[in-house]
C-alpha positions, 0 to 999 in steps of 0.5 A: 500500500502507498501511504503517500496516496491514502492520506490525501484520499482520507483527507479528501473524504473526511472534507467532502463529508464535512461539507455534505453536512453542512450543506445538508444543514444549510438546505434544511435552513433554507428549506425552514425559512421559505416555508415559514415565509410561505405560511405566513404568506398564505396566512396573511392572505386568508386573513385579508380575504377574511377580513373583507367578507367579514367587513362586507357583511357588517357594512351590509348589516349598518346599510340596512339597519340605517335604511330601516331607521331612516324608514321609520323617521321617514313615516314618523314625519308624514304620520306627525304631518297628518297631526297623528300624536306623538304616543300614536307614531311611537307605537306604530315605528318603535321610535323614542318619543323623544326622537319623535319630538326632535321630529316633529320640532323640525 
């Protein structure tokens, strides 16, 4: 046996086996951080999409709990224009008497 060319073969080994390991530890960092990123992408996503369903649905549930209260102010007045009395539109529109007050003063 040549000494003389076993030691550089070990020595190349023992190198090219060292740098396998820390290129797989490397890769598996990499792998880590893109597939956090992408989590969090996909999360920030569902979260958007998410957070505009929810607001519609809520921007649809003001719009209509405003036009039934406009309605409502809406009768009131023409009810008060026909002389009905206050108790009387209160009764007929839920509305407070003293919002049908303010309605009528104006």
């Amino acid at each position: 046996m040549n000494w003389g060319m076993i030691c550089p073969m070990v020595i190349n080994m023992l190198y090219v086996e060292w740098n396998m390991d820390d290129y797989g530890a490397v890769r598996f960092e990499e792998g880590r951080e893109e597939g956090l990123l992408m989590g969090r992408e996909k999360g920030l996503l569902e979260g958007r999409e998410e957070g505009i369903a929810e607001g519609r649905e809520e921007g649809i549930a003001e719009g209509r709990e405003e036009g039934l209260l406009e309605g409502r102010e809406d009768a009131a007045r023409k009810a008060l224009a026909e002389g009905a009395s206050v108790e009387f539109v209160q009764r007929i529109t839920g509305l407070d008497i003293e919002q049908i007050k303010i309605l009528k003063e104006n």
